[in-house]
C-alpha positions as CSV (number, residue, x, y, z in Angstrom):
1,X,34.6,8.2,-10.6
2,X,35.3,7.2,-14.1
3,X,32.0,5.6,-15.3
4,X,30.8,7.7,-17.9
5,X,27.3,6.1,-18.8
6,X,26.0,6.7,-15.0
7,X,27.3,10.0,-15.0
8,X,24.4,12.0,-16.2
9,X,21.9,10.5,-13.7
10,X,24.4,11.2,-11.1
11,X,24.3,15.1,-12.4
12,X,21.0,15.7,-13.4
13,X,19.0,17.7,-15.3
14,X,20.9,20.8,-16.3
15,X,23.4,19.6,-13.4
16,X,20.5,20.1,-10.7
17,X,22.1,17.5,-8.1
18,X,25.5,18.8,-8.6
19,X,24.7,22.4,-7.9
20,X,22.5,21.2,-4.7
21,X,25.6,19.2,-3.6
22,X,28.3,22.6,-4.0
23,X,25.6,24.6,-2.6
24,X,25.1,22.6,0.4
25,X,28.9,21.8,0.9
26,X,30.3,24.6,-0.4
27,X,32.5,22.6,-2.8
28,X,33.0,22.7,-6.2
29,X,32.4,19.7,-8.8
30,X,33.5,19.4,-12.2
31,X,33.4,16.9,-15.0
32,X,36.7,16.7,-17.2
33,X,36.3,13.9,-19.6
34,X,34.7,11.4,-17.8
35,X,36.9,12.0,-14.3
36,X,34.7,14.1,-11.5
37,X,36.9,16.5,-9.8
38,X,36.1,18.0,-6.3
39,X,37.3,20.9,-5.1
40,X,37.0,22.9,-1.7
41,X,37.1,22.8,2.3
42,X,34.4,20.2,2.4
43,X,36.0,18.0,-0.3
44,X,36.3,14.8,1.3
45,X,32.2,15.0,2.4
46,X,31.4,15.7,-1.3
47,X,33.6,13.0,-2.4
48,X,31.1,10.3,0.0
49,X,28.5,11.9,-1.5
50,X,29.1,10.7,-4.6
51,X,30.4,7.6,-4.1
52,X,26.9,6.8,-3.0
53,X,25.6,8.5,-6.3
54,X,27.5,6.1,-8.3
55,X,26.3,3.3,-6.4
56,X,23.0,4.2,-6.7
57,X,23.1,4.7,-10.4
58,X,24.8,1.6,-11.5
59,X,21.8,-0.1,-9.3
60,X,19.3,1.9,-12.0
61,X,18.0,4.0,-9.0
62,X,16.5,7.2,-9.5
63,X,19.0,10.4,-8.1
64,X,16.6,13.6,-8.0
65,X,16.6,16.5,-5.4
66,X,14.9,14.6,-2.7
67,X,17.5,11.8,-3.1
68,X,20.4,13.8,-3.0
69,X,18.3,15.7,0.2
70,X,18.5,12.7,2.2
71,X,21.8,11.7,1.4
72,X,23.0,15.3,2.7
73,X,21.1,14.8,5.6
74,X,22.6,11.4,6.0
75,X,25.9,12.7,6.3
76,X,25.0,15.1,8.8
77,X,23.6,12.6,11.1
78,X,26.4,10.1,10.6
79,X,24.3,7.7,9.3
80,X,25.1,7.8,6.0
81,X,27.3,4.4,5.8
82,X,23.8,2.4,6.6
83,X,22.9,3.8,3.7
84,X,21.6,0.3,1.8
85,X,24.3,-0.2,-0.9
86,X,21.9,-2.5,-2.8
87,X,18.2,-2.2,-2.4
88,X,17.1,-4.4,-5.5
89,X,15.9,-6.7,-2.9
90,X,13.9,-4.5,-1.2
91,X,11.1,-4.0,-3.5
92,X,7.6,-4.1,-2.2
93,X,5.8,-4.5,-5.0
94,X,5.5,-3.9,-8.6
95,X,2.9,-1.1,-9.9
96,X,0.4,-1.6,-12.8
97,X,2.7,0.5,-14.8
98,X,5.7,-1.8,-13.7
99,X,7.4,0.9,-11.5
100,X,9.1,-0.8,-8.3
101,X,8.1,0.4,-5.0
102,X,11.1,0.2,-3.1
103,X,12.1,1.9,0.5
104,X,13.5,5.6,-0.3
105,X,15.5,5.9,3.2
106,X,16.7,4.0,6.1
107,X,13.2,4.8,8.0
108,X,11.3,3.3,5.6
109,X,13.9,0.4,4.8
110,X,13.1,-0.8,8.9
111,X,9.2,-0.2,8.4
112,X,9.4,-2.6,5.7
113,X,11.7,-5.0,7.4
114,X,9.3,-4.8,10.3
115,X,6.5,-5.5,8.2
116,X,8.0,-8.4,6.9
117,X,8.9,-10.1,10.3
118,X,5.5,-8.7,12.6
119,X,2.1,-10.1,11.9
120,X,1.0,-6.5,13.3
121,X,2.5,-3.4,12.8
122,X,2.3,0.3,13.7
123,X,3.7,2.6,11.6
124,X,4.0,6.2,12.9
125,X,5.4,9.3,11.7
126,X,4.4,12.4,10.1
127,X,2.9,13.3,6.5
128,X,5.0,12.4,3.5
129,X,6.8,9.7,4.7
130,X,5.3,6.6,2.7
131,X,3.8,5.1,5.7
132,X,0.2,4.4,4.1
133,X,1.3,3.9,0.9
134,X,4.5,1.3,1.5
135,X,1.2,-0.3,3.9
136,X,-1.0,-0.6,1.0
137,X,2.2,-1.6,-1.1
138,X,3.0,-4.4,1.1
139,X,-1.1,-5.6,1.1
140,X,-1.2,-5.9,-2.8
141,X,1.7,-7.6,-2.9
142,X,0.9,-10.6,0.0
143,X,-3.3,-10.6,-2.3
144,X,-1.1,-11.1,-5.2
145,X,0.9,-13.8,-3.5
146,X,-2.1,-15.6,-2.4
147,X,-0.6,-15.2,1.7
148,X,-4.1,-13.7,2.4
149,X,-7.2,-14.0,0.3
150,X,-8.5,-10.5,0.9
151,X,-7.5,-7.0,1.4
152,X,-9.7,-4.9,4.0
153,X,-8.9,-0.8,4.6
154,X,-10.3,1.2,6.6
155,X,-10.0,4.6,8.5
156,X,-12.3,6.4,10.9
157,X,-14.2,9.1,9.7
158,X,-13.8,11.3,12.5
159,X,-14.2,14.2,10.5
160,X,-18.0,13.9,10.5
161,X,-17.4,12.6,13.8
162,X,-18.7,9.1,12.8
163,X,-21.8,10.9,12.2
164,X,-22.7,10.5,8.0
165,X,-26.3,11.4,7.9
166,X,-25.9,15.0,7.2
167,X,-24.2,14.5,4.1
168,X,-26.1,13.7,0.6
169,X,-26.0,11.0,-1.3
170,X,-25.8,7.2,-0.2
171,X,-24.5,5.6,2.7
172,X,-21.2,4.9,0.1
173,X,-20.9,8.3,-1.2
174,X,-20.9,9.7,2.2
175,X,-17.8,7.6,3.4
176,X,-15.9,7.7,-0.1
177,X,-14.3,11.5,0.8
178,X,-12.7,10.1,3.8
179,X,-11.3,6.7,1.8
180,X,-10.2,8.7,-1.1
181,X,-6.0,8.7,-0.1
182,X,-7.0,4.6,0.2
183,X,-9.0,4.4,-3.3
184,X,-5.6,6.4,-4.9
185,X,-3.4,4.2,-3.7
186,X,-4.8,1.1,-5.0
187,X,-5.9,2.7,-8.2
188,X,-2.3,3.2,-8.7
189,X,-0.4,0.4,-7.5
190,X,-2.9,-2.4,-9.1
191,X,-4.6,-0.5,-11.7
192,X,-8.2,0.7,-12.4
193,X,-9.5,-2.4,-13.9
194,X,-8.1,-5.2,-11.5
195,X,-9.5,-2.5,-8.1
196,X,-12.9,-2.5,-9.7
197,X,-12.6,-6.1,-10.7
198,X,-11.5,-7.3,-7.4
199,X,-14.0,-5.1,-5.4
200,X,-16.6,-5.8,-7.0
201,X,-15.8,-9.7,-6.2
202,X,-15.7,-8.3,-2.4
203,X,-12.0,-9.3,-2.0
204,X,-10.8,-5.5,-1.5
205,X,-13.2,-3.8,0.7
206,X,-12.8,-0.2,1.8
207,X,-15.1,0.7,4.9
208,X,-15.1,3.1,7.6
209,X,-13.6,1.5,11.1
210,X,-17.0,1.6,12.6
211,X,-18.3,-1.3,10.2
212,X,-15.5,-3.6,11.6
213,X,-17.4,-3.8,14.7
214,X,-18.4,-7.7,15.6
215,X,-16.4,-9.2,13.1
216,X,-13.8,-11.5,12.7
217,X,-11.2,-11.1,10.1
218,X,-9.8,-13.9,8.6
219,X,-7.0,-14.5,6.2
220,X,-6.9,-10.9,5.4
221,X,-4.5,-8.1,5.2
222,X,-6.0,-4.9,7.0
223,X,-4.7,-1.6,7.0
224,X,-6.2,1.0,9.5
225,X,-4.7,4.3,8.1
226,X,-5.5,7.8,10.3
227,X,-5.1,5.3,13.3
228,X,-4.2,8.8,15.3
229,X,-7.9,9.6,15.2
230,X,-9.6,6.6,16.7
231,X,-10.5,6.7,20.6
232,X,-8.6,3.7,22.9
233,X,-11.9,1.3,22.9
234,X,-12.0,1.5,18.8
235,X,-8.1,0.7,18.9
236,X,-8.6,-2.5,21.1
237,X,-12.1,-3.2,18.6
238,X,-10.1,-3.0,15.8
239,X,-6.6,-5.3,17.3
240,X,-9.2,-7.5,18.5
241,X,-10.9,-8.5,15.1
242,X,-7.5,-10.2,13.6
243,X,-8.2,-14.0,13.1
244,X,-6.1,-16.6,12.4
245,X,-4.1,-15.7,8.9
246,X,-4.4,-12.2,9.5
247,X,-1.9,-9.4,9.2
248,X,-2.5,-5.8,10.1
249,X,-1.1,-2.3,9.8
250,X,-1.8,0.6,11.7
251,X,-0.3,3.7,10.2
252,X,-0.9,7.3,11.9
253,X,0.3,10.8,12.7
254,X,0.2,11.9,16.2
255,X,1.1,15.2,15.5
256,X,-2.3,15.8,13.6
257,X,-5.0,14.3,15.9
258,X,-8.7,15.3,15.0
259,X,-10.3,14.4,18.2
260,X,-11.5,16.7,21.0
261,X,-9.1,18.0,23.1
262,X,-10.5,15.7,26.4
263,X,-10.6,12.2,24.0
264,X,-7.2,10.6,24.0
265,X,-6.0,9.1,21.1
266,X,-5.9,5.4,20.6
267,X,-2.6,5.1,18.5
268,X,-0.8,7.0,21.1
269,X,-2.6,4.9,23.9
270,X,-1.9,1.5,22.4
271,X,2.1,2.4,21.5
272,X,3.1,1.9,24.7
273,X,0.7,-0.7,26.0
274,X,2.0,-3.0,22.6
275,X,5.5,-2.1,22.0
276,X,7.0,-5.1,23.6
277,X,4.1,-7.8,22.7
278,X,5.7,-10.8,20.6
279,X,4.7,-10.2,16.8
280,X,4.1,-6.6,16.7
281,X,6.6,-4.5,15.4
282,X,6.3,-0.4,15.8
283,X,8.3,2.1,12.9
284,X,8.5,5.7,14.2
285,X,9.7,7.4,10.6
286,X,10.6,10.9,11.1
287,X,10.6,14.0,9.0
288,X,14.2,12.5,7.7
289,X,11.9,10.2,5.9
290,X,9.2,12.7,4.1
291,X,9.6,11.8,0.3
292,X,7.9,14.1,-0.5
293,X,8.9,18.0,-1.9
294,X,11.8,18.9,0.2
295,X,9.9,22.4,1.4
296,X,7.6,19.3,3.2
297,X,10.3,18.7,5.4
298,X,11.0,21.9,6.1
299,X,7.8,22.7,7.2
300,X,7.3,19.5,9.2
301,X,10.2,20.5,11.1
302,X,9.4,24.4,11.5
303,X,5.9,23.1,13.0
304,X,7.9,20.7,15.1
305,X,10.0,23.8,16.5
306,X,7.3,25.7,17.4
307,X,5.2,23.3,19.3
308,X,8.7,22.1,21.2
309,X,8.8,25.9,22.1
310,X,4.8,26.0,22.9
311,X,5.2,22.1,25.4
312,X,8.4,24.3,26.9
313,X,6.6,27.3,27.8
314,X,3.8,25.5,29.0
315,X,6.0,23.1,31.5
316,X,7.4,26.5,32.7
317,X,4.1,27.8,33.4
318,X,2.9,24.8,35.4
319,X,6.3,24.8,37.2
320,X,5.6,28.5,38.2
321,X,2.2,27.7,39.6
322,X,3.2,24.8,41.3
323,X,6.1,27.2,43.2
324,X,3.6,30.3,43.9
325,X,1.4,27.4,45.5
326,X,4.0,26.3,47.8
327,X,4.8,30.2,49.0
């Protein structure tokens, strides 16, 4: 590794992604004039490692801890060669402040693929990995592009269990706590003035699932975010309302579902009812793909650990009772 001018974003801030790497690998890394010298039993992993660095910083992409995180991972896994070389043509779209929004791992490089190719698309996985916000990404950018003439989100406020009344203020304000991850997205990615511009012309509206009731949705792009907390018949409502120039994402987390214990979930309903229908396309990111603080993944996957151990002991329990029955 001998280029010199990519060399600092390949080390980081006081060295940070280098002393992640030799911690991880148990390696050590040293820069003599330009030439990146490896050292130790897990040389030749290191040495991959940052080959994909360099790549990555001669393409002008950002190397932090969470980068570097998933690149580790990837080698784990053995999935690090489909790491994508050359994302520049990946971008989703371009930020009010012109920052790309590009796909951050190989989970969220096939949700957006998907979402390119599907004219409905469910995007599952837990919290962190992108899923809502690539969604609202990808519905700016076709608004911008003129491919649909309006952007419609929506989520269901199962919270106050569809039930507003009890809250103050107007029918607006009550809803507005529930939209809020919706309102921040699009405050960011198109910018204050063109969301309240654009809303106020009714061509982004924001509403609670229940409002989409009887209507047909036309040459729109609609994103139904928290889909894990709506009930079967407001799934098939909702999939039912696309009309003709219509695209749809449904984004969810079926680890966190909100409803009663006897109300099953619509996104996990509908997944394997719609998985093989011509046009719909279903991502299942993992915890692989949380971009957010590493310690998120961690915890993702300690919770993930512990309910595996909580489903096990409860198939062992039924198993026992279903053996006492037969003696």
């Amino acid at each position: 590794m001998t280029n010199e001018k990519t060399l600092p974003i390949i080390f980081g801030q006081l060295d940070e992604n280098i002393i992640q790497i030799e911690k991880a690998l148990d390696v050590s890394i040293i820069n003599r004039a330009g030439q990146v010298v490896v050292s130790g039993k897990n040389r030749d992993a290191a040495q991959q490692i940052l080959q994909k660095m360099q790549a990555m910083a001669e393409e002008g992409k950002e190397i932090d801890g969470m980068a570097v995180k998933y690149l580790l991972d990837s080698l784990d896994d053995g999935t690090i060669q489909q790491v994508a070389k050359n994302t520049n043509g990946n971008t989703v779209a371009i930020t009010c402040s012109g920052k790309a929004i590009k796909p951050k791992t190989l989970g969220q490089e096939k949700y957006v693929e998907l979402i390119n190719k599907n004219t409905v698309i469910f995007g599952v996985g837990p919290a962190g990995t992108g899923k809502t916000y690539l969604a609202m990404a990808a519905a700016i950018a076709s608004f911008k592009r003129g491919d649909v003439s309006r952007i419609i989100l929506t989520r269901p406020a199962i919270e106050a269990g569809e039930k507003l009344g009890f809250l103050p203020g107007d029918l607006q304000q009550k809803v507005d706590p529930y939209l809020r991850p919706l309102y921040d997205a699009l405050f960011e990615i198109m910018g204050p003035e063109a969301m309240a511009r654009n809303m106020e012309k009714g061509l982004i509206e924001v509403a609670p699932l229940a409002y989409m009731r009887g209507r047909t949705l036309e040459n729109s792009f609609i994103v139904l975010d928290e889909a894990q907390n709506t009930t079967p018949a407001q799934m098939k409502m909702f999939l039912t309302r696309i009309g003709f120039g219509s695209r749809a994402i449904i984004t969810g987390d079926i680890t966190q579902i909100d409803l009663p214990s006897t109300q099953n979930s619509g996104l996990k309903d509908a997944l394997p009812i719609l998985r093989d229908v011509e046009g719909i396309g279903v991502s299942m990111l993992t915890n692989k793909d949380v971009v957010r603080h590493p310690l998120v993944q961690r915890i993702i996957a300690a919770y993930d650990k512990a309910e595996s151990k909580a489903e096990y002991k409860e198939q062992r329990k039924k198993r026992a009772m279903v053996v006492r029955k037969r003696l």
